[in-house]
C-alpha positions in Angstrom: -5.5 24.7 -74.1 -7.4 25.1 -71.0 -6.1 23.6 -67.6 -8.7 23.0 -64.9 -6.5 22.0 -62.4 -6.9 23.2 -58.6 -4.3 25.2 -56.9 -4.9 22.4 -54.8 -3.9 19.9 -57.6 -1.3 21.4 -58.7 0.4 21.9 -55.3 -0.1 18.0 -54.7 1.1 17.0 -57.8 4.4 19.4 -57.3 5.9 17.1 -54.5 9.4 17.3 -54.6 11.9 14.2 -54.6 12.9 13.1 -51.4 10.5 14.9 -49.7 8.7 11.6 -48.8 11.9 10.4 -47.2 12.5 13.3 -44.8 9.2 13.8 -43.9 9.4 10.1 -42.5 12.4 11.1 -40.7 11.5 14.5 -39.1 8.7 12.3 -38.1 10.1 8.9 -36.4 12.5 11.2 -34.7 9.6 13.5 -33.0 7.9 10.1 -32.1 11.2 8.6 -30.6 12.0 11.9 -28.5 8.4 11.7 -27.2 8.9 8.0 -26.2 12.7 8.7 -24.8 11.0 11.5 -22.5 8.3 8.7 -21.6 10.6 6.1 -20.7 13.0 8.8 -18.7 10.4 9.5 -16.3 9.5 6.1 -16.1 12.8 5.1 -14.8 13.1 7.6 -12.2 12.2 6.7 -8.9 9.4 8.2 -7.2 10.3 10.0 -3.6 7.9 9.0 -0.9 6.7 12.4 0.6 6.3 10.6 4.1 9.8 9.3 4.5 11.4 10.4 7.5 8.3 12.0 8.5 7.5 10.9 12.2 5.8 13.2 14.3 6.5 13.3 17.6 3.6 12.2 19.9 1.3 14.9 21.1 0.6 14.6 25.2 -3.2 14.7 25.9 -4.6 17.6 27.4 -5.0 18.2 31.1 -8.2 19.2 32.2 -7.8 20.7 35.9 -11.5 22.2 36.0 -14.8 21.1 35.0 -17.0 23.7 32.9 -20.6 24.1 32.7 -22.6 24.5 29.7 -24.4 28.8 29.9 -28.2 27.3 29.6 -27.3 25.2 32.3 -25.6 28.0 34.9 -28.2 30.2 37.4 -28.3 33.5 37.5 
């Protein structure tokens, strides 16, 4: 007799017991690590980068001259 199965087929139909069950596991436990992660950084606090951060005021600049623009000087 003559079997015209697929390696495919056969593969498939080859599923061993259980295998259903841990696959389900290995699974829900990837998804619920990736959700833990989620939630850890969730719950931390986020540090404001601008806390304590206060410049001290710049004085203005003293001007004790006056310039004059080169186009506008004689020679």
């Amino acid at each position: 007799m003559i079997n015209d199965q697929s390696l495919y087929g056969i593969l498939a139909g080859s599923e061993e017991k259980g295998r259903g069950v841990m696959e389900t596991a290995v699974y829900a436990t990837c998804i619920l690590s990736v959700a833990a992660a989620i939630f850890q950084f969730i719950g931390q606090p986020t540090p404001d980068p601008f806390a304590g951060f206060d410049p001290a005021p710049q004085p203005a600049p003293v001007v004790s001259h006056s310039a004059e623009a080169v186009w506008e000087t004689k020679s």
